[in-house]
C-alpha positions in Angstrom: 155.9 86.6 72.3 153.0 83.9 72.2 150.1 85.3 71.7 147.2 84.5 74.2 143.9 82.8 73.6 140.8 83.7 74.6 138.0 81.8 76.2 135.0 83.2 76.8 132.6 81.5 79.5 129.0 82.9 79.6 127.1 82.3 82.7 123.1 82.6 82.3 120.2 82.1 85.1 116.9 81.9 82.7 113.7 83.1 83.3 110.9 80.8 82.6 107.8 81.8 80.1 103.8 83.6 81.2 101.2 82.3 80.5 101.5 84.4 76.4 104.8 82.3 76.3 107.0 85.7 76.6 110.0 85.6 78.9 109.1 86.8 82.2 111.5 89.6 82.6 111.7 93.4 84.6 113.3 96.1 84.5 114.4 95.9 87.6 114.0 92.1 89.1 113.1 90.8 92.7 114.8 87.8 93.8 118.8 88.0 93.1 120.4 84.8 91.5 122.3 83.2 94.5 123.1 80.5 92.0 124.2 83.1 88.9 126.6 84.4 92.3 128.2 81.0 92.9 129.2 79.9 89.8 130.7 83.6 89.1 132.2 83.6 92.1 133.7 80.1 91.3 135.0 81.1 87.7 136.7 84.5 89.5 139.0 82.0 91.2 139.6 80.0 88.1 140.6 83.3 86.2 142.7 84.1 88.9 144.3 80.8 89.4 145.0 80.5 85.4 143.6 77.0 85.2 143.3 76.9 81.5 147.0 77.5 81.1 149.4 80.8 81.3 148.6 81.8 77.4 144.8 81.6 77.8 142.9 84.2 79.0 139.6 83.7 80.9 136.3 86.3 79.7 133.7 86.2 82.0 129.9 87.6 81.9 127.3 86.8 83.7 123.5 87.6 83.1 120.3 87.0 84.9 117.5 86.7 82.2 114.7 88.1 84.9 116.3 91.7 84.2 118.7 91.1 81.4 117.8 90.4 77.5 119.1 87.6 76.4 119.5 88.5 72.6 120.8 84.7 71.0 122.8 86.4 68.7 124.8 88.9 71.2 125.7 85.1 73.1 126.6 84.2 69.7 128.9 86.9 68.8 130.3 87.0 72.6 131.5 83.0 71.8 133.1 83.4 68.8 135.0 86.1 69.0 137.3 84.6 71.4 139.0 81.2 70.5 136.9 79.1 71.8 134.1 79.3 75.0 130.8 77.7 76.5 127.9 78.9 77.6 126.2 77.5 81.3 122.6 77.8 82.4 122.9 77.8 86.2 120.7 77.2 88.8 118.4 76.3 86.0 114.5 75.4 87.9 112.0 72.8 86.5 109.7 76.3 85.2 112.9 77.4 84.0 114.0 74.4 82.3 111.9 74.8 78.8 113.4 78.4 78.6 116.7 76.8 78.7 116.2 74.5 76.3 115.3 77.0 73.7 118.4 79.4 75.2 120.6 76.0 74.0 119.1 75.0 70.5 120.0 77.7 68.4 124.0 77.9 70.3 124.1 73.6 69.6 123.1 74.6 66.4 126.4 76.8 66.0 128.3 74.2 67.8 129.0 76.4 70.3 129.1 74.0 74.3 126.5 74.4 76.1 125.8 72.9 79.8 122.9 73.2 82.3 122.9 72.6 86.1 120.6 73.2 88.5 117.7 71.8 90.7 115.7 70.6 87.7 118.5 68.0 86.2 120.1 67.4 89.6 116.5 66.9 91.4 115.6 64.4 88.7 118.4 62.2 88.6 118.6 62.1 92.7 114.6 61.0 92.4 113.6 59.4 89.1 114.9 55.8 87.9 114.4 56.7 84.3 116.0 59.6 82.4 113.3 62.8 82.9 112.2 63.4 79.0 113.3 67.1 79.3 116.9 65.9 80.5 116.9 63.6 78.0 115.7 66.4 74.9 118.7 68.3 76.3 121.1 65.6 76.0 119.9 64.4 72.6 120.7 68.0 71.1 124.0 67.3 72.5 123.8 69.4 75.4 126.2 68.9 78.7 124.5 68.2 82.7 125.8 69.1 85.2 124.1 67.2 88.8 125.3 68.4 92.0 127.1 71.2 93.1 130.4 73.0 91.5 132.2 73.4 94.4 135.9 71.8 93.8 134.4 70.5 90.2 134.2 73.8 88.3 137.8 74.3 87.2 137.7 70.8 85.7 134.6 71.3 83.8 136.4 74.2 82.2 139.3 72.2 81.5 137.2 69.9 79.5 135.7 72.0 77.7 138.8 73.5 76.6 140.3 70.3 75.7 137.3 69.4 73.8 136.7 66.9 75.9 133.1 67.6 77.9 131.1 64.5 79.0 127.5 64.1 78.6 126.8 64.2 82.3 128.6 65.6 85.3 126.5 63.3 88.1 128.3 64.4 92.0 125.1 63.9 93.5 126.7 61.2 96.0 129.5 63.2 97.2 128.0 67.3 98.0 131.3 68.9 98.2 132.4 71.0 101.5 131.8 75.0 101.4 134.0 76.3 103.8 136.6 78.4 102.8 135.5 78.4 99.0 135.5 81.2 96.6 133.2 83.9 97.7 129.7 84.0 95.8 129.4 87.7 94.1 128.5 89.5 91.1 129.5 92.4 89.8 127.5 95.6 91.1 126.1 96.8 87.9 124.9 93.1 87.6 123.2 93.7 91.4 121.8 97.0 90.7 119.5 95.5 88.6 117.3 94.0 91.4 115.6 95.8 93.4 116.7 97.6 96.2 120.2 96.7 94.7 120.0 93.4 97.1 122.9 90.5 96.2 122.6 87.4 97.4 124.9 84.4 99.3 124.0 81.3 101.1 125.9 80.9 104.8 124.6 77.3 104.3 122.9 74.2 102.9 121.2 71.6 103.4 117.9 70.8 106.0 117.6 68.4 108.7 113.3 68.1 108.0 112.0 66.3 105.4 109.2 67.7 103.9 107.3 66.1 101.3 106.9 68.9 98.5 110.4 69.8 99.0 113.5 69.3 96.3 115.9 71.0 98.9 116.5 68.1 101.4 116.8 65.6 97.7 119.4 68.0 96.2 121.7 69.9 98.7 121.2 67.3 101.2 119.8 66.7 105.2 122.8 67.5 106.8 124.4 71.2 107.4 127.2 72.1 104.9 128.1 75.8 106.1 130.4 78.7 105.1 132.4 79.6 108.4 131.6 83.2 109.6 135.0 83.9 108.4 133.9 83.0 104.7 130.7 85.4 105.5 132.7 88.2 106.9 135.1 88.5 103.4 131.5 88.1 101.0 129.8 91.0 102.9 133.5 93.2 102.7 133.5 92.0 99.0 129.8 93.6 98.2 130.6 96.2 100.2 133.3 97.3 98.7 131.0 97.4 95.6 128.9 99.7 97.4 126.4 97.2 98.3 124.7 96.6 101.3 121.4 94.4 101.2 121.7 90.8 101.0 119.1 87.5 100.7 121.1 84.8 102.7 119.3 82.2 100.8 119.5 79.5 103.0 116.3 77.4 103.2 116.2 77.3 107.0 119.0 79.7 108.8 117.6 79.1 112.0 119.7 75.1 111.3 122.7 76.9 110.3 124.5 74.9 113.0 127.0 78.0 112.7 124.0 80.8 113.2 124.9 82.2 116.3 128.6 82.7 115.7 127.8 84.2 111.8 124.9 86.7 113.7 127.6 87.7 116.0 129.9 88.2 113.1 127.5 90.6 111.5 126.9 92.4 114.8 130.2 93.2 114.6 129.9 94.8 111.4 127.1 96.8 112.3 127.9 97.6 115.6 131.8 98.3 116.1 132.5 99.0 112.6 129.2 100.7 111.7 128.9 98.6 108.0 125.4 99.8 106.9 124.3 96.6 106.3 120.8 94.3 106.2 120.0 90.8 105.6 116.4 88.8 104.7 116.6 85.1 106.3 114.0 82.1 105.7 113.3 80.0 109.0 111.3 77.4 110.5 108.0 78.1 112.8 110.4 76.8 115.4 113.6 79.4 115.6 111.6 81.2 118.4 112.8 78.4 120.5 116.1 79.2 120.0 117.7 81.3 122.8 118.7 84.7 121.7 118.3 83.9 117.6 115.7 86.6 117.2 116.9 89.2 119.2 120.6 88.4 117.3 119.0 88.4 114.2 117.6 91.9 115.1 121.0 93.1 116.0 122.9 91.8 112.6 120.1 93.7 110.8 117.0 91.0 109.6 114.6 93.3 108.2 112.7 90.7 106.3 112.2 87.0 107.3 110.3 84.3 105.1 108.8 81.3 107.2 107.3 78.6 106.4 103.8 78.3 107.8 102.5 76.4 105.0 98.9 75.3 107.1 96.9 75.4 109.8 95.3 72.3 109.5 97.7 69.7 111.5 96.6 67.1 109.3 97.7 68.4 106.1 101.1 69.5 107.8 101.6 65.5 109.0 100.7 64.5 105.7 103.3 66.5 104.3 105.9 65.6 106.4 105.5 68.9 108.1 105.9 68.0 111.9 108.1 70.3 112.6 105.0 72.9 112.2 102.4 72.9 115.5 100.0 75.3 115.1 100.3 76.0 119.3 103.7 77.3 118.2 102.3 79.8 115.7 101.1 82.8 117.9 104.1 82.4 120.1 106.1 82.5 116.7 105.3 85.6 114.8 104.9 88.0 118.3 108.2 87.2 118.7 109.3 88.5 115.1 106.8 91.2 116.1 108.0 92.2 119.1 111.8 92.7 117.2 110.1 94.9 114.3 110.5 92.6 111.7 108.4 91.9 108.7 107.4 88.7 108.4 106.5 86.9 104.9 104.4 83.5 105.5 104.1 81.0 102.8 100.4 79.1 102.9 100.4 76.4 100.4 96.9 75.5 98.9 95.9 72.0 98.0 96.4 69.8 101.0 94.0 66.3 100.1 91.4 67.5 102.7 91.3 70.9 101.5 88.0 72.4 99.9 87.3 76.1 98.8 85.2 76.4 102.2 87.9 75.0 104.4 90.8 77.3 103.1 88.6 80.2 103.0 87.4 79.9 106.5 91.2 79.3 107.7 92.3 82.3 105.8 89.6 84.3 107.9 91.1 82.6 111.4 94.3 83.9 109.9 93.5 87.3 109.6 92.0 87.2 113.2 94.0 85.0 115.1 97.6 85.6 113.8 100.1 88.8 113.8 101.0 87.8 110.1 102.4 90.5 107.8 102.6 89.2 104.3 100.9 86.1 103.3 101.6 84.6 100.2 100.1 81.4 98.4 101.3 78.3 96.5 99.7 75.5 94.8 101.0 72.3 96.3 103.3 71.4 93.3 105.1 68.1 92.7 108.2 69.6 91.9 110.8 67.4 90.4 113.0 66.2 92.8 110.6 65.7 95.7 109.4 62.9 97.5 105.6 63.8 96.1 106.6 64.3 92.6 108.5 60.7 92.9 105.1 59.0 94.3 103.2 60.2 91.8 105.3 59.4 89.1 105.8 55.6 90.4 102.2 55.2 90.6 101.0 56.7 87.3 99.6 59.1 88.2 99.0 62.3 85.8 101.2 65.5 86.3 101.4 68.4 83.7 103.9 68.1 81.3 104.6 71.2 80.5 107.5 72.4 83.3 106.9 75.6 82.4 103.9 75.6 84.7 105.4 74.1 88.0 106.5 77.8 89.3 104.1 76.8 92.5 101.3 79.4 90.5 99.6 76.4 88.4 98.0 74.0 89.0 99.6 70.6 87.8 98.1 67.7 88.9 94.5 66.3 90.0 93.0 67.5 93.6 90.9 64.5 95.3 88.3 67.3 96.5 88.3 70.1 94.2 88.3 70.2 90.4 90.9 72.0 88.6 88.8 74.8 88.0 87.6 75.3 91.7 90.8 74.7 93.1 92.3 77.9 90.4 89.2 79.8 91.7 90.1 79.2 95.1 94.0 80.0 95.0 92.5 83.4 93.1 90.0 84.4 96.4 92.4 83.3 98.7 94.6 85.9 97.8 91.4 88.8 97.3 89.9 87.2 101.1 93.2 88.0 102.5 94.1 91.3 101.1 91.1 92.7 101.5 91.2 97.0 102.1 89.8 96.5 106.0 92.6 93.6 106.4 95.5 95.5 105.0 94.6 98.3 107.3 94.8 96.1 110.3 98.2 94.5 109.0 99.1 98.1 109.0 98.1 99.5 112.4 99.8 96.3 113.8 102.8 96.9 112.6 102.6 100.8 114.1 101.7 99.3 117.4 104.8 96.9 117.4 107.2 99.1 115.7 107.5 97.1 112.4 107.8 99.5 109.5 104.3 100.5 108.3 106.1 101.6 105.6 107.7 98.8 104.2 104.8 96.9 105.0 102.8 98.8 102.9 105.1 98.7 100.0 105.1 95.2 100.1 101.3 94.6 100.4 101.1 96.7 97.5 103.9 94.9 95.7 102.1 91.2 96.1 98.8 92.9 95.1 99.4 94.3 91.8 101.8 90.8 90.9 98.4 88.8 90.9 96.3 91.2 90.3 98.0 93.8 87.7 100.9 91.3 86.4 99.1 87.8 86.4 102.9 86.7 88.2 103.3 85.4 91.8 104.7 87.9 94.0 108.1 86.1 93.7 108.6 86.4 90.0 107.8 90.3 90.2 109.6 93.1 89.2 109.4 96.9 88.1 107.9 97.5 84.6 107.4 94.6 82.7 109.9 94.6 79.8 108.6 92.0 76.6 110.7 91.4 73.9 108.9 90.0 70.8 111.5 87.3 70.0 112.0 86.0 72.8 108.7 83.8 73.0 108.7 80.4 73.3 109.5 77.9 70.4 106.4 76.5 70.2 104.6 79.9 69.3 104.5 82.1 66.1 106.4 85.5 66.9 103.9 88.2 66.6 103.7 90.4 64.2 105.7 93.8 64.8 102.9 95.8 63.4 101.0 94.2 65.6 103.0 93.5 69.1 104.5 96.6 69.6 101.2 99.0 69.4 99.6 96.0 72.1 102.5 95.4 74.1 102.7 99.6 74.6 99.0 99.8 75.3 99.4 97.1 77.6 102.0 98.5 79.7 100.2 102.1 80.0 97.2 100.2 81.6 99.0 98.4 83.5 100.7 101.4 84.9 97.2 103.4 85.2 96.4 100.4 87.6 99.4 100.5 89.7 99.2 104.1 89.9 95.8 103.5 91.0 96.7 100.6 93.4 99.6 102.9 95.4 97.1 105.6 95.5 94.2 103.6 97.1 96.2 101.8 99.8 98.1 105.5 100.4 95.0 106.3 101.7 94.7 103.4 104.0 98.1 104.0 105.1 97.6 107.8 105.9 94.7 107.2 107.7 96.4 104.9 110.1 99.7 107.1 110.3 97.3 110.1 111.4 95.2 108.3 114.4 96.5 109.8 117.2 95.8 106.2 119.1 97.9 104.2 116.4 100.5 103.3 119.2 97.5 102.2 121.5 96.4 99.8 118.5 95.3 96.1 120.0 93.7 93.2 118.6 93.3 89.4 119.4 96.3 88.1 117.1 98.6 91.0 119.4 97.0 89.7 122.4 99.9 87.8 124.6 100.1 84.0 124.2 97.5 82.5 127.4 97.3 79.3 128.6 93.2 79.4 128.3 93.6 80.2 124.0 93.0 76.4 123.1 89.8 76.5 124.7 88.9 80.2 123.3 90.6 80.8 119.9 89.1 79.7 116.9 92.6 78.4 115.6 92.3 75.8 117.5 88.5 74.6 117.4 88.4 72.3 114.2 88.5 68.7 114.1 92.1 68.1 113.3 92.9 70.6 115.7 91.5 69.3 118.5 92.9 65.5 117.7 96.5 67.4 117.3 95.9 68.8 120.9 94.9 65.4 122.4 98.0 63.7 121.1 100.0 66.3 122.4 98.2 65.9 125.9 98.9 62.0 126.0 102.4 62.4 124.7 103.1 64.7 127.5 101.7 62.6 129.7 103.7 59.6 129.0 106.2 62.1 129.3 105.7 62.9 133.1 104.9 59.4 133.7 108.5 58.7 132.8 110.0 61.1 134.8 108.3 59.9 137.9 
């Protein structure tokens, strides 16, 4: 008999470093690893389809740093005691990117192979002329890339490896592979179970027809729609839930442009409805999917509980400038009482930073905000040159200065200069931008809204309280958070000394008791608030101007609409819609 080899492949998404230069990870993360899914998903099929020969005999484990230890050693050990094996950072971000570099240096150093793939090395080559420095460090220590996607490529970059024969670069940026009727995104359950809520991830699609400026999407996965068919989303939901799960991120940038989002809603109606699948779904869209006949009340029906949007502004002139003009503030109102109306939580992204924003303008917008619009959650970014976006390439062409540490583009830094605001008023305005909107008499209001529409005041609640103690307890945005923060004294970043024992262990344990005191005392205080509301016998009777119905009369009354920019964003919509009629007759 011929005894069988063993390869052992070992798939990690890193975490990236806080601001101590500790891994940021949870015992029980948010956001699940749509990319960690893909790739395992991917080497599944190449287990299955024996592509490294009868005789050989593929190991698989996959790990997501922002719940999961990475001990070096244990990766180590899992390499060689099989035959031979590799080890791939997936999905790997820019913040992520000097985490994976010190991940890599101590496997190089044991010659064990070692690739990374992900936004970060694919967004770079799509943008930059020049090798990116950090690229470059990881090819130098002899490290493989990986640009592109690993659809129809992944068997062959096993094969290489096998046969010792792994390039310095993979580059398929020119030629983003088809995704219909590929293997099916998943992890294993325990693997899921350590995010919270137990929520896996898939995306139905990729790709996005808009072209933002501060976005790396449209520069790696493309402009044009590359979907799963609804048939391909029918066997990954059966798949989880045959694992027993049941709450899913479709990670898509922009459903709503899922050319396939009607037929894939009606798919997962069918699950819920006929063959009563418990199942539920968070989306991201565009201010514009309201538009769409029947999307929202489908996407109630297939079971959106959550839904991230981007509003990004309310200024018009900041949302032109960054090649936002699919946003129009007349659309917002219209917008989120429609999400309203289907009781459906609604995260908004605001970014900070716009050239003609000052710590009076965004403050005062923030206020308009809270009055004017039925949002639920609001959450803030810095606007970041990422790598791999059209502002990141400007700047770089013209010289000017951008951080270089990549740890700190996570879109909760600061990284480059403002033309209005200094670096330290623009971090003191991101801080009370945050504190103006989640103020105690705000969340209450956020909370009676969502009684009076039939959005869960619950859920609401736990997610107010969630984004409050990230910034304020955790020092983390809201979308790096987790349940009890888990530090692991070696696991800091090359550049620093490891801490004493004698020294970290007694801090780190303090630390974490305080920190718990305060999110006790955080749950308690907004309990109260949400008590309050719960007992008002009126609660359901609850109405304020952002509930109000849209009115034809609101450009002339609501604040929203009363600045500067506004009102030259109105008048170009007037002419342009009277060159419009003029046509037609």
């Amino acid at each position: 008999m011929t005894t069988k080899k063993r390869f052992s492949l070992v798939l990690i998404k890193p975490s990236h470093y806080d601001e101590d230069g500790y891994v940021i990870q949870w015992f029980r993360s948010a956001i699940p690893a749509n990319s960690l899914a893909c790739l395992y998903g991917l080497a599944l099929e190449c287990r299955d389809e024996k592509i490294l020969g009868e005789n050989v005999e593929l190991e698989i484990q996959a790990f997501d740093e922002t719940n999961t230890n990475i001990g070096i050693p244990k990766i180590i050990s899992l390499i060689e005691a099989a035959d031979d094996g590799m080890v791939m950072l997936v999905g790997v971000q820019s913040n992520q990117f000097p985490r994976a570099l010190d991940i890599a240096r101590p496997l190089r150093a044991k010659n064990i192979k070692v690739a990374i793939g992900g936004f970060h090395v694919s967004g770079t080559m799509a943008m930059l002329r020049e090798r990116d420095a950090h690229v470059q460090a990881a090819l130098d220590m002899g490290v493989t890339l990986f640009a592109g996607e690993a659809e129809g490529r992944f068997g062959q970059v096993l094969k290489d490896a096998f046969e010792q024969k792994l390039p310095d670069i993979y580059n398929f940026m020119d030629d983003l592979p088809n995704i219909e009727n590929v293997a099916t995104p998943l992890l294993p359950a325990e693997r899921v179970h350590l995010t919270a809520g137990a929520t896996t991830s898939f995306d139905a699609g990729r790709g996005c027809p808009f072209s933002c400026s501060f976005c790396t999407i449209i520069n790696v996965q493309g402009r044009k729609s590359r979907r799963r068919s609804p048939a391909d989303i029918e066997r990954i939901v059966r798949a989880n839930v045959a694992q027993g799960l049941h709450s899913f991120f479709i990670t898509d940038d922009n459903f709503a442009r899922n050319k396939d989002w009607e037929v894939i809603l009606d798919k997962l109606i069918d699950l819920r409805e006929v063959e009563k699948l418990k199942i539920s779904f968070i989306i991201q869209v565009d201010t514009l999917c309201h538009k769409i006949p029947n999307f929202i009340e489908k996407c109630k029906r297939a079971g959106i509980k959550r839904v991230f949007i981007g509003l990004e502004n309310i200024n018009p002139d900041s949302l032109l400038g960054a090649s936002k003009r699919q946003n129009k503030i007349t659309d917002y109102r219209a917008m989120l009482l429609a999400w309203k109306k289907a009781g459906i939580v609604t995260y908004c992204g605001y970014i900070l930073g716009f050239p003609n924003d000052t710590q009076e303008s965004v403050l005062r917008d923030i206020e308009i905000i809270k009055k004017e619009l039925p949002v639920d959650l609001l959450e803030f970014f810095y606007l970041t040159p990422l790598p791999g976006s059209a502002d990141h390439k400007r700047l770089h062409e013209n010289g000017i200065e951008m951080d270089a540490d990549l740890n700190k583009y996570d879109l909760n830094h600061a990284v480059t200069a403002h033309p209005k605001m200094s670096k330290e008023n623009w971090e003191e305005t991101y801080r009370k931008a945050w504190k103006t909107y989640y103020t105690d008499e705000h969340i209450e209001t956020v909370l009676r809204r969502a009684i009076a529409t039939g959005t869960s005041p619950g859920k609401t609640m736990f997610f107010i309280t969630w984004f409050n103690g990230c910034i304020d307890i955790e020092g983390i945005h809201p979308l790096e958070g987790g349940f009890l923060r888990r530090k692991h004294r070696t696991s800091r970043r090359s550049n620093l000394p490891l801490e004493n024992p004698l020294l970290f262990y007694p801090k780190t344990f303090l630390e974490t008791l305080w920190k718990q005191i305060r999110w006790i005392t955080l749950y308690s205080r907004l309990r109260l608030i949400y008590r309050k509301v719960r007992k008002d016998p009126k609660k359901h009777e609850y109405m304020d101007l952002a509930l109000e119905p849209v009115t034809e009369n609101e450009i002339e009354t609501r604040e929203l609409f009363q600045s500067e920019a506004a009102h030259n964003f109105l008048d170009k919509i007037n002419r342009n819609e009277k060159a419009r009629q003029g046509e037609t007759v």
